[in-house]
C-alpha positions as CSV (number, residue, x, y, z in Angstrom):
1,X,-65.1,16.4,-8.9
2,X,-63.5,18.9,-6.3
3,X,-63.9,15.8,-3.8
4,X,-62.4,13.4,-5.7
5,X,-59.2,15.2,-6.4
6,X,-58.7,16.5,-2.9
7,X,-59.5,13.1,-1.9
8,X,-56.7,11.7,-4.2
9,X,-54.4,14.3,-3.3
10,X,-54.7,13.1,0.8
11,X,-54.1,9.6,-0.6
12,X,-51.1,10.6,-1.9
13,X,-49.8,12.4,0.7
14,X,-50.6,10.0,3.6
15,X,-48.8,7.5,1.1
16,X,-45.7,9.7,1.4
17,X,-45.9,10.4,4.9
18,X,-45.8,6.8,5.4
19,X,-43.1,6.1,3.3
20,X,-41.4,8.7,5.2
21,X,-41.9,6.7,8.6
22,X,-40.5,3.4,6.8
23,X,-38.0,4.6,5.6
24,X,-36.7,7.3,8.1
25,X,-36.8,3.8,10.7
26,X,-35.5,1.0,8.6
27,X,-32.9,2.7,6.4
28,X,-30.7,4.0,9.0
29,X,-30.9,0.0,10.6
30,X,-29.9,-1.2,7.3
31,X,-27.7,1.1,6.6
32,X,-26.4,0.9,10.5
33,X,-26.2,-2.9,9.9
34,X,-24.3,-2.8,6.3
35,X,-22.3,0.1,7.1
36,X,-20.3,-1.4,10.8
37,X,-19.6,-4.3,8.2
38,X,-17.8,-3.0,5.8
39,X,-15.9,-0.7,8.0
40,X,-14.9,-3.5,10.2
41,X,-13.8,-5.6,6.9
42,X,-12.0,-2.2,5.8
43,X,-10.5,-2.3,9.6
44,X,-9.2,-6.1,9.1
45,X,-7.7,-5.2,5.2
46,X,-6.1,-2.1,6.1
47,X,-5.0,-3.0,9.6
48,X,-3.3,-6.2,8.1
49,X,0.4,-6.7,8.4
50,X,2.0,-6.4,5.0
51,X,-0.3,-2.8,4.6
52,X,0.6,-1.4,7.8
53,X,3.7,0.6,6.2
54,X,1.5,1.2,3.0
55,X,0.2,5.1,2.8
56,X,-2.5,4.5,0.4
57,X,-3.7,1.7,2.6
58,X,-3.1,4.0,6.0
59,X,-5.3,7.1,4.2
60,X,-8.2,4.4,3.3
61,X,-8.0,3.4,7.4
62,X,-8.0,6.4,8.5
63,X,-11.4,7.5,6.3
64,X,-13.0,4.2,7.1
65,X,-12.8,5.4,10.8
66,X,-14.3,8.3,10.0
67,X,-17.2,6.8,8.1
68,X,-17.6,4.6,10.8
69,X,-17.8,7.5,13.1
70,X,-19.9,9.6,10.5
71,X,-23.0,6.7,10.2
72,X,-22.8,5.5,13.9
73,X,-22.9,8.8,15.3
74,X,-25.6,10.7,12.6
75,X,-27.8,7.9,12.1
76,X,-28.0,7.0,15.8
77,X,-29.0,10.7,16.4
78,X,-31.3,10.9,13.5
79,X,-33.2,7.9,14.1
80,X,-33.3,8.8,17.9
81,X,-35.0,11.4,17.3
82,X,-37.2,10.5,14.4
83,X,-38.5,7.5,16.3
84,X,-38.0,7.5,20.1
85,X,-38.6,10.9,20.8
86,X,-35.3,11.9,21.8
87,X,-35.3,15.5,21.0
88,X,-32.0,16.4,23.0
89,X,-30.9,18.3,19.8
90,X,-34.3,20.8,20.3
91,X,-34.0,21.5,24.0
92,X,-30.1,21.6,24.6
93,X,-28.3,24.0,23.4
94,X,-24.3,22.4,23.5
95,X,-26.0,18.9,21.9
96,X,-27.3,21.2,19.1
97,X,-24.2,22.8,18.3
98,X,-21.7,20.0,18.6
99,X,-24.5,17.7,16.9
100,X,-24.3,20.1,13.8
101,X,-20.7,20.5,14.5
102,X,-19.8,16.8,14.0
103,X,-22.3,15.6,11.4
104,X,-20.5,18.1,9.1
105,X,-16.9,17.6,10.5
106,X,-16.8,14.0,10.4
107,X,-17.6,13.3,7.0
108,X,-16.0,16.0,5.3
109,X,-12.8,14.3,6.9
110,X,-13.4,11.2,5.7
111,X,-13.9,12.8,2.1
112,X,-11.2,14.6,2.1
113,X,-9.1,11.7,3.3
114,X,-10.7,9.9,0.3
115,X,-9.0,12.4,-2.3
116,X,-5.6,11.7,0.1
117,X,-5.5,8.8,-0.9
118,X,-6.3,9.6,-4.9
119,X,-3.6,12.3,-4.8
120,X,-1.0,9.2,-3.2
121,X,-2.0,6.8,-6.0
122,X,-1.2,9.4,-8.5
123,X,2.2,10.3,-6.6
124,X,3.0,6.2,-6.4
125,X,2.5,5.6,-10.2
126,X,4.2,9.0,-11.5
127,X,7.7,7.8,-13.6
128,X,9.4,10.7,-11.9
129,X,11.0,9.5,-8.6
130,X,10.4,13.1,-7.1
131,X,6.8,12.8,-7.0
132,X,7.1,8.9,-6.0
133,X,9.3,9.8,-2.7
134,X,5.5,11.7,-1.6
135,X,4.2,8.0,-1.1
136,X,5.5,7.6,2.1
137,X,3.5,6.1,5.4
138,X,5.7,8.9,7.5
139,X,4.1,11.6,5.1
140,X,0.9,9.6,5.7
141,X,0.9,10.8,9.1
142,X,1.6,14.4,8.7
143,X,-1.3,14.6,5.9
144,X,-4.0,13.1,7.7
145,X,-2.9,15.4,10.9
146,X,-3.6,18.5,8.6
147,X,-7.1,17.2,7.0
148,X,-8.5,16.6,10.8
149,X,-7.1,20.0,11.5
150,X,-8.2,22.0,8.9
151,X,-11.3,19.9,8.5
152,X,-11.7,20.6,12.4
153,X,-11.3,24.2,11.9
154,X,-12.9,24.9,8.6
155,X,-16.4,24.1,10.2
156,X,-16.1,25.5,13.7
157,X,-18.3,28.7,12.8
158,X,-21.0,26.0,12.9
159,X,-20.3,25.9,16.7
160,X,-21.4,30.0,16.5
161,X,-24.0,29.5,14.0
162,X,-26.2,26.8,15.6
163,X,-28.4,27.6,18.1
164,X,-32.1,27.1,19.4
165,X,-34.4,29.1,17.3
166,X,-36.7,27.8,18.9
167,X,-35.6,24.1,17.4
168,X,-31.7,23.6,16.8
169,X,-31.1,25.8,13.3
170,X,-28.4,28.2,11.9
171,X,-28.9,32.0,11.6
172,X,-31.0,33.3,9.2
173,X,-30.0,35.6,6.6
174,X,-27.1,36.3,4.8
175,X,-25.0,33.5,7.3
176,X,-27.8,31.1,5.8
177,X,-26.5,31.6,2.3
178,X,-22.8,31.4,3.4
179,X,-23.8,27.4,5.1
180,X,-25.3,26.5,2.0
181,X,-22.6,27.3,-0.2
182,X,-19.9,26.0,2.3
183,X,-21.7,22.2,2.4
184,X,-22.3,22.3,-1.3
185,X,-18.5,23.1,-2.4
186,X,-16.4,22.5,0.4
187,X,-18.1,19.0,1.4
188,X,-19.4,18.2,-1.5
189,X,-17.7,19.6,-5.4
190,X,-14.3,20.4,-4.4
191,X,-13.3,17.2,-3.2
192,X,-15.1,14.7,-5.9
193,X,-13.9,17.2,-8.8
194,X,-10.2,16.8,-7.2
195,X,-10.9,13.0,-7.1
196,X,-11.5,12.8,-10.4
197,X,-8.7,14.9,-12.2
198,X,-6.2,13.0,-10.0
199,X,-7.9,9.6,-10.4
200,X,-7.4,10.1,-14.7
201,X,-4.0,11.8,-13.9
202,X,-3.4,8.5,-11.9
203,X,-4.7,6.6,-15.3
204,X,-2.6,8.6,-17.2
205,X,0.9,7.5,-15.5
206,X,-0.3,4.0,-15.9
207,X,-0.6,4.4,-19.8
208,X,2.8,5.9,-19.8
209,X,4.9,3.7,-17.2
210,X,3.2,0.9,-19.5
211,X,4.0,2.2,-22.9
212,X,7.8,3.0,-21.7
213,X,7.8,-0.7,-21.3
214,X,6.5,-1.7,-24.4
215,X,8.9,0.7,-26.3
216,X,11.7,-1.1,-24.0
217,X,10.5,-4.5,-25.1
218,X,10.2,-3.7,-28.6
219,X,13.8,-2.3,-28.5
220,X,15.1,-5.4,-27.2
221,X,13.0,-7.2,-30.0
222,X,10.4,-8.9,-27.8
223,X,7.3,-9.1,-29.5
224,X,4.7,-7.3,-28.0
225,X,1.6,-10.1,-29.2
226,X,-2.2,-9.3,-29.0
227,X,-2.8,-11.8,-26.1
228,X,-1.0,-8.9,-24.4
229,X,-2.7,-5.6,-25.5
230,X,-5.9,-7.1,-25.0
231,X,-4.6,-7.6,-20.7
232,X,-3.3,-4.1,-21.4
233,X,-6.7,-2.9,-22.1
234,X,-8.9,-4.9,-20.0
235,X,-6.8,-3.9,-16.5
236,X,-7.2,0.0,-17.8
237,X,-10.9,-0.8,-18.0
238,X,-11.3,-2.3,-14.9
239,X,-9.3,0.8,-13.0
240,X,-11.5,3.5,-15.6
241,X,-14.4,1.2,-13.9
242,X,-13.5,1.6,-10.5
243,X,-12.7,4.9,-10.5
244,X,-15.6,6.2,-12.3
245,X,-18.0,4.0,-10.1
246,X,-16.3,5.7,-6.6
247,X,-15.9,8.9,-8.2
248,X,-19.5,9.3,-10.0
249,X,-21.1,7.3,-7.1
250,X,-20.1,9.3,-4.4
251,X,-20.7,12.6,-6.3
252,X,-24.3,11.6,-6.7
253,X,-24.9,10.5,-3.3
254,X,-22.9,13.7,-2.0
255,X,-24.0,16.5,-4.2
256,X,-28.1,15.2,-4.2
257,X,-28.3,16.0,-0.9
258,X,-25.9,18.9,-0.8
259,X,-28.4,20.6,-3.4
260,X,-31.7,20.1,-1.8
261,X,-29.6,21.0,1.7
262,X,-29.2,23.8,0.1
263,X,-32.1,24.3,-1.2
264,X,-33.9,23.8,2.2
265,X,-31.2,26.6,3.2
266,X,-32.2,29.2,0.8
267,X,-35.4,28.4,-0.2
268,X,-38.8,29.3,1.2
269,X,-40.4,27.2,3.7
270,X,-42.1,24.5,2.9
271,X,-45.8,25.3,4.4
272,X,-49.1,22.7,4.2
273,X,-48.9,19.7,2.0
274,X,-45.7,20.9,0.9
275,X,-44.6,19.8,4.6
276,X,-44.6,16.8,3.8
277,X,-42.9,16.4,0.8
278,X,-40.3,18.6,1.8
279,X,-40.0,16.3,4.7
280,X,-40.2,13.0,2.4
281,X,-37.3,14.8,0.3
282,X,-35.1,15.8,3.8
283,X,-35.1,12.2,4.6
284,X,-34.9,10.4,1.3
285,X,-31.4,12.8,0.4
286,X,-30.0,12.0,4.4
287,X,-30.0,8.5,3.3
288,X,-28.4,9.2,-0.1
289,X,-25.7,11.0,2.3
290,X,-25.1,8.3,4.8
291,X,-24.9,6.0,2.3
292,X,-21.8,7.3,0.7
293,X,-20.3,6.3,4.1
294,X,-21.5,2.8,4.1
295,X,-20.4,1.4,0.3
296,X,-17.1,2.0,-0.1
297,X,-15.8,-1.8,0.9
298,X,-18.7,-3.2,-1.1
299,X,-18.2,-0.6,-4.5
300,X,-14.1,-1.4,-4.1
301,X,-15.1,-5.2,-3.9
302,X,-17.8,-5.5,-6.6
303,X,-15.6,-3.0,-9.6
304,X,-13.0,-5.6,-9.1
305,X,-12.2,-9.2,-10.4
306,X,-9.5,-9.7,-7.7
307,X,-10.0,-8.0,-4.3
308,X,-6.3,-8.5,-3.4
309,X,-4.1,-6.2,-5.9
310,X,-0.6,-6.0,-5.8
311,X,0.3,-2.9,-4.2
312,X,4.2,-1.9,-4.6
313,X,5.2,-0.9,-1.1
314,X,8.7,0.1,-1.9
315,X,11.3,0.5,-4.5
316,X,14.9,1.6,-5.4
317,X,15.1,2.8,-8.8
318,X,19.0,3.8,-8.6
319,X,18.1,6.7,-10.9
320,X,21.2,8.8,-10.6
321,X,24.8,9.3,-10.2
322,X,26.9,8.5,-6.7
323,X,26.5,6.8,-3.9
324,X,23.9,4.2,-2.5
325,X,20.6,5.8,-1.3
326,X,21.5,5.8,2.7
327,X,17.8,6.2,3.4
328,X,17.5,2.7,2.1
329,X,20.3,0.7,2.2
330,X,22.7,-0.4,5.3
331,X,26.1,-2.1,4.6
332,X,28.2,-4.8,6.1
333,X,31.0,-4.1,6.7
334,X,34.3,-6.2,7.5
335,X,35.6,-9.3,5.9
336,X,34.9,-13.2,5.7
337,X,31.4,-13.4,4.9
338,X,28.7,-12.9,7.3
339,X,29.6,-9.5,8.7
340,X,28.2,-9.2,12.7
341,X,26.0,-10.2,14.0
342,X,24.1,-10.6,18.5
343,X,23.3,-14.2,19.3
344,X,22.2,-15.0,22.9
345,X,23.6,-18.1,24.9
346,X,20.3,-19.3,27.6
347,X,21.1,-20.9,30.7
348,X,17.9,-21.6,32.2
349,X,15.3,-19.3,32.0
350,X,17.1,-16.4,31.4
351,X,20.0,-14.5,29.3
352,X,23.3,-15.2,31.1
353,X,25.7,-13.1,28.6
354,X,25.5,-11.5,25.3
355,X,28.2,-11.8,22.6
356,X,29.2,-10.5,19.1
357,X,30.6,-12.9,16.8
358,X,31.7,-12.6,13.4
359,X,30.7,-16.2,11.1
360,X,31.5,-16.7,7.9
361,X,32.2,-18.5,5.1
362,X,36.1,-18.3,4.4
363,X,35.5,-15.3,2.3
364,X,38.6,-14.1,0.5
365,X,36.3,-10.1,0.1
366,X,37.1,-7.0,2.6
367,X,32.6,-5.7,2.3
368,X,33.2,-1.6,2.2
369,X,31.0,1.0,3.7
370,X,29.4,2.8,1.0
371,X,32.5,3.0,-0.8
372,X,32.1,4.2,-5.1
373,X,34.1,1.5,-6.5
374,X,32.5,-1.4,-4.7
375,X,28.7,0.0,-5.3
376,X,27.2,3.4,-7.1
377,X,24.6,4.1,-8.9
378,X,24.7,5.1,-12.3
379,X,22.3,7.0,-14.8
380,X,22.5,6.8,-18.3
381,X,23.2,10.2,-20.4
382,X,19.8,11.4,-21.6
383,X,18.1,8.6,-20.0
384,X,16.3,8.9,-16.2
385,X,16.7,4.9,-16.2
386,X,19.8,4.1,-13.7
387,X,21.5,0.8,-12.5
388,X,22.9,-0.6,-9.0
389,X,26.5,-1.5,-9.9
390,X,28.1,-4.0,-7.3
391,X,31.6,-4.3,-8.0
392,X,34.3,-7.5,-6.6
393,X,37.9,-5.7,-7.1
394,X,41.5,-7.0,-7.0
395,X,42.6,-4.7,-4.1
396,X,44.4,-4.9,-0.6
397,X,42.2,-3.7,2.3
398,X,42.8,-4.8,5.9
399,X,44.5,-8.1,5.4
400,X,42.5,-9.1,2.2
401,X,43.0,-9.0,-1.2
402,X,39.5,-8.4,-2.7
403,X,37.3,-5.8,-1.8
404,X,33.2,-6.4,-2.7
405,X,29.9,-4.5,-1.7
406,X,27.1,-6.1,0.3
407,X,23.5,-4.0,0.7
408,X,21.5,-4.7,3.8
409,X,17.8,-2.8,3.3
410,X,16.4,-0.9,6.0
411,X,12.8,-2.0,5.1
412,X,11.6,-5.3,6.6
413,X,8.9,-7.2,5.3
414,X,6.6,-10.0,6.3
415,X,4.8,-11.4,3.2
416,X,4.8,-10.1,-0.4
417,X,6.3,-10.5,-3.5
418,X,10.0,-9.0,-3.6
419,X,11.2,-8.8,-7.5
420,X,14.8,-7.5,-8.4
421,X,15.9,-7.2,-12.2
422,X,19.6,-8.2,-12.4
423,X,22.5,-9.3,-14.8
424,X,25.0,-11.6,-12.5
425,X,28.4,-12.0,-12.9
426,X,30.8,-14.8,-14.3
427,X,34.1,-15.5,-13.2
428,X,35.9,-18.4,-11.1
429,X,35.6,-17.4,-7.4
430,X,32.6,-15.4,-7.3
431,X,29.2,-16.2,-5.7
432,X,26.6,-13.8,-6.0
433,X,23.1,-13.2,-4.1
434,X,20.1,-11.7,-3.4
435,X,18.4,-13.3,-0.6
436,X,16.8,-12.6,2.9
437,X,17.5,-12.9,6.7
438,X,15.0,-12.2,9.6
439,X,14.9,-8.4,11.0
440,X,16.0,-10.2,15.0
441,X,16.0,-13.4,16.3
442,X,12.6,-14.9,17.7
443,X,13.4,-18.6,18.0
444,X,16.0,-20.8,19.4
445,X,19.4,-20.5,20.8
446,X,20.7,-18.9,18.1
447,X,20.4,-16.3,15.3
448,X,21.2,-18.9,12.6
449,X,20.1,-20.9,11.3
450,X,16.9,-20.8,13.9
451,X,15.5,-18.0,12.9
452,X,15.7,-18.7,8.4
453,X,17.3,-17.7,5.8
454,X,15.5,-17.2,1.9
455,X,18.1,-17.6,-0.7
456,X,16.2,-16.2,-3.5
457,X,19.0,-16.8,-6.1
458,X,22.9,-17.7,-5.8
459,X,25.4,-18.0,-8.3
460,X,28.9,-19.6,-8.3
461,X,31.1,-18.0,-10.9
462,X,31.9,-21.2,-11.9
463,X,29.0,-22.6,-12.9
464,X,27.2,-19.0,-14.0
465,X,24.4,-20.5,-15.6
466,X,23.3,-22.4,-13.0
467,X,20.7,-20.2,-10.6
468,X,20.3,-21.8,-7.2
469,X,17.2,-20.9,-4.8
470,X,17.2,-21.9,-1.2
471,X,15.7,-21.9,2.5
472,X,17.2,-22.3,5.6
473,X,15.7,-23.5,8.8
474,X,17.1,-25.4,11.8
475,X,15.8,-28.9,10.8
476,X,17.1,-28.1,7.3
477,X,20.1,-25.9,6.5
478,X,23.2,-26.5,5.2
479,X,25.4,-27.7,7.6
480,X,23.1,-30.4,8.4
481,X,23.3,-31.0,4.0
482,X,19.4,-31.0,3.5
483,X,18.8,-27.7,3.2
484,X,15.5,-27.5,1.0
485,X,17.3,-26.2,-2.7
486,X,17.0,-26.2,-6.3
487,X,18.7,-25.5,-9.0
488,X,18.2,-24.6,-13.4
489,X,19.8,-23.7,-16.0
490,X,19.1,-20.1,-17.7
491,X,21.5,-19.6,-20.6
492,X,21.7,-15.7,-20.6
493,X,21.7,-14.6,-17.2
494,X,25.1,-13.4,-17.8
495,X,24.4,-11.7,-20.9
496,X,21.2,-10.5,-19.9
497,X,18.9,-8.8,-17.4
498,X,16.4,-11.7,-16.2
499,X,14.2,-10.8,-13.1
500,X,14.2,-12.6,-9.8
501,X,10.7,-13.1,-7.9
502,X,9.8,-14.0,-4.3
503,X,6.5,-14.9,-3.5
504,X,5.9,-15.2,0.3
505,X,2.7,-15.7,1.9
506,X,1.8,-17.5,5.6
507,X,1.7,-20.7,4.1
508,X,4.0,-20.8,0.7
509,X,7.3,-19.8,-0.4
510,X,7.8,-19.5,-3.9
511,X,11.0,-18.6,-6.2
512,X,11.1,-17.7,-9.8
513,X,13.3,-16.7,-12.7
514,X,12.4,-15.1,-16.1
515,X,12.5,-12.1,-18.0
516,X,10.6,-8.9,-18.7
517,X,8.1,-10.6,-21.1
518,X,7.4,-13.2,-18.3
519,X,8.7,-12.6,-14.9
520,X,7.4,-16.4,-13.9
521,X,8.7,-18.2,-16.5
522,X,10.5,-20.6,-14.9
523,X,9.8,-21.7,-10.8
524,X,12.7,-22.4,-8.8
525,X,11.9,-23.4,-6.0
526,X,8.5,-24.3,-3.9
527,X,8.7,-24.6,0.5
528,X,5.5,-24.8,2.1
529,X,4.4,-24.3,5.1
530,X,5.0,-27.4,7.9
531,X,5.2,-28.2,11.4
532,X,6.8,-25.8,14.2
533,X,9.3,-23.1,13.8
534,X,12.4,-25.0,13.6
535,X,10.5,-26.1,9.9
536,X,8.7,-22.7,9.2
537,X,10.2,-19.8,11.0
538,X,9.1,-17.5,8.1
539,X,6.9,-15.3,10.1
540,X,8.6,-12.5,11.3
541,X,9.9,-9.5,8.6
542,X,12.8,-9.8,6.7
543,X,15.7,-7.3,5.0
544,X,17.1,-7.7,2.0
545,X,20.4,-8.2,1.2
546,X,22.7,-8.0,-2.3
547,X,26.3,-9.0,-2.5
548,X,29.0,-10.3,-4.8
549,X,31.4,-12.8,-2.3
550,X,35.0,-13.4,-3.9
551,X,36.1,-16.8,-2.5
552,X,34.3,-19.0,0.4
553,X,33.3,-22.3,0.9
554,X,31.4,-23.1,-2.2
555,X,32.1,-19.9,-4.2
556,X,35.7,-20.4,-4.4
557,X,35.5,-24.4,-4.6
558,X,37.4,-24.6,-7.6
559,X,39.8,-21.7,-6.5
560,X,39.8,-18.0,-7.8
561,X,41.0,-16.7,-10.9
562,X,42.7,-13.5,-10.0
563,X,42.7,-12.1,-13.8
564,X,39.1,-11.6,-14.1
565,X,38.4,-8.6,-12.3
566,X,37.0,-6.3,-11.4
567,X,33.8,-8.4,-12.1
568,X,30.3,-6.5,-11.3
569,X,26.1,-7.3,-11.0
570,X,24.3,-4.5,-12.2
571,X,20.6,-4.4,-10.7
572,X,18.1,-2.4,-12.5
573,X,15.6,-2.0,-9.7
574,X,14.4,-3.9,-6.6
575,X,10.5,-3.5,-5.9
576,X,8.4,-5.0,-2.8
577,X,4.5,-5.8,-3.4
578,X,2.2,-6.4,-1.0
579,X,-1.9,-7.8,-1.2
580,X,-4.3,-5.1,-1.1
């Protein structure tokens, strides 16, 4: 009987001792193999263009170069020595310090770049513009800086610790309780708990931006109808979804083998048969580790129905009293239209002179620098919601009679969707606009019309109904009359706030008007993508720019009507998506 159990008992344990040999050589391939995969898609996603000023998406680079570091470097070391007996971490003493040194370092960095990235989405989606001016890619660069530094420096008594005893192991004793408890909370609770309570506070600001919308709507009288709660609910389930699966995932994978690490710390040592399932257990929760590294492209792409989210990028809110936000906004400044602007006259192969020169289009305005009566923001008493109000006034200034505001942003952008909520306008001789020129010029002779020109909406104060959406390229602009343009009808869009949507991507443009209910009710305007520049110069950023003209060539066609003003467009906010 005795010899039957003992031999069932060696069954079992040669069964897991082979198991253990499997799976300490294929799993850190596999994981190897799936791992370099999904940080190199991470690299291409977060590397992109249109992300590259995006903090969240600069915190989820940054960790996915640490993960890549964390599996290539601890599972190339591991199998190594496993498997090829390469035991350079039991016979030299530096490789066994700066081995334990990194294989803690490394991914706690990543980690804590993780919950970086938690605490920005939280910042981004808080309704108090304090907290939103935190997501910024310049503050990006400062955080990240202090996680590798403190990360850095909050493990370097490893460095001490480590040593050859006779295999590479920390001190015994009391130190031995101190590393256990330093990889179970530092690397492993403290961060995940953080990562939840910011991912629900995150959820939370959601709820509430969305239900200060719906009390908006129903003010106004829009009908809020199920069709829409139900979208309401099922995009909260999919971000409770993802977050839950990131957050509980990783906290499993983390804190498994943080507790038998610790464990193995504190414990006694595993003697006889227990060898080997303390060894079977060592491996099994290694794996668990590294593979917190390897899924987070895959968990991000399966917990989602669309991998490529709007992300907004930047925003002006115009939440207070006074001036234009200079951190944000330029202005032109002068009179006739176009304010000034470099163009470059070639002879040959190279620049021959550079010149300044001032077109226009007949403008009757004088544009002011950052001056309160032609632009100021203005918050409303015991509200935090504030307007953009751009103001065309009956005034002398430098030879001209009008005076007028026109906003250049400092933000450029390649790609995205650009959406501003505005009420235009009326009046014979105005012409509104919100539209787009290139950041330099790239192509051609000449600034313009070479390099484009995306007219997202124009208005004549003549015909104020009438919204008018445009691109400009040198085969089609206006002078030559077949500039690419359309025009309808929307009945209240002097009454009314009605929102204004780009969509720009490397092969469509795309122009829309509608209101808060449906922001795409009605397209404007479709251009895609064909032949060589001089059709399709619209890859290179963009600035924005928002200005009432008094006057001009078109706007003041049927002459100006000097009793209407002052005459203003109030914006409510300007936001810039990009594809995440």
């Amino acid at each position: 009987m005795s010899n039957r159990n003992l031999s069932s008992s060696s069954l079992f344990l040669a069964t897991i001792d082979n198991i253990t040999f499997h799976m300490t050589y294929y799993g850190p391939i596999i994981l190897l193999i799936i791992g370099t995969i999904g940080c190199l898609c991470n690299f291409l996603t977060f590397t992109s263009r249109q992300l590259r000023e995006n903090s969240c998406a600069f915190y989820f680079l940054c960790s996915s170069i640490f993960e890549f570091l964390s599996i290539t470097f601890g599972l190339t070391s591991r199998l190594a020595a496993d498997h090829f007996d390469y035991n350079l971490q039991h016979t030299n003493r530096i490789f066994c310090k700066f081995r334990a040194y990194f294989v803690t370092t490394i991914p706690l960095i990543a980690t804590y770049l993780i919950l970086l990235s938690a605490i920005d989405r939280y910042m981004s989606s808080s309704i108090h513009v304090y907290l939103r001016s935190f997501s910024q890619i310049k503050i990006a660069y400062r955080n990240v800086l202090i996680v590798i530094i403190i990360g850095l420096i909050s493990c370097s008594h490893i460095l001490i610790s480590y040593d050859l005893r006779p295999k590479c192991a920390t001190l015994r004793g009391i130190y031995t309780i101190f590393d256990g408890m330093f990889v179970v909370f530092w690397v492993g609770l403290i961060p995940h708990i953080f990562m939840l309570i910011f991912g629900c506070m995150t959820l939370k600001n959601i709820r509430q931006t969305r239900q200060r919308r719906i009390i908006k709507m129903e003010i106004k009288h829009i009908n809020i109808n199920q069709n829409q709660h139900q979208n309401y609910h099922k995009t909260d389930a999919q971000l409770i979804l993802m977050m839950l699966v990131q957050t509980g995932l990783s906290s499993l994978l983390i804190l498994t083998r943080m507790i038998y690490y610790a464990y193995y710390i504190l414990g006694p040592l595993f003697i006889g048969d227990k060898k080997i399932i303390g060894s079977f257990l060592m491996s099994f929760t290694t794996l668990l580790y590294y593979t917190n590294y390897v899924k987070s492209f895959y968990i991000y792409t399966l917990t989602t129905e669309d991998n490529t989210k709007w992300v907004r990028v930047w925003e002006d809110n115009f939440n207070w009293n006074g001036r234009v936000d200079p951190r944000k906004w330029d202005f032109d400044v002068g009179g006739n239209g176009w304010g000034k602007y470099i163009f470059f006259v070639q002879f040959v192969s190279f620049v021959s002179c550079i010149y300044v020169t001032n077109l226009g289009n007949n403008e009757q305005q004088y544009y002011t620098n950052n001056r309160l009566k032609n632009a100021r923001c203005k918050r409303f008493p015991g509200s935090t919601n504030g307007r953009l109000i751009i103001e065309a006034r009956r005034e002398n200034m430098t030879n001209y009679q009008f005076t007028s505001a026109r906003l250049k942003s400092k933000r450029k952008w390649r790609y995205g969707r650009l959406q501003i909520r505005a009420k235009l306008p009326d009046g014979r001789g105005l012409w509104s606009a919100l539209w787009m020129l290139p950041k330099k010029q790239t192509y051609g002779n000449t600034y313009w019309p070479d390099n484009g020109e995306i007219d997202l909406m124009e208005q004549v104060g003549y015909d104020p109904l009438s919204i008018h959406s445009t691109v400009h390229t040198q085969a089609y602009n206006h002078i030559k009359g077949n500039q690419p343009t359309n025009a309808i009808t929307v009945n209240d869009a002097v009454s009314n706030f009605k929102i204004y949507t780009l969509d720009w991507n490397v092969n469509k443009i795309e122009m829309f008007v509608g209101d808060d209910k449906n922001p795409f009710a009605n397209r404007i305007l479709v251009w895609n993508k064909q032949g060589n520049w001089t059709q399709w110069p619209f890859d290179k950023p963009f600035f924005l720019i928002i200005n009432i003209a008094v006057g001009g060539t078109w706007g003041g066609a049927q002459g100006i009507d000097y009793n209407i003003f002052p005459r203003r467009m109030e914006v409510d906010w300007v936001r810039v998506y990009q594809r995440c």
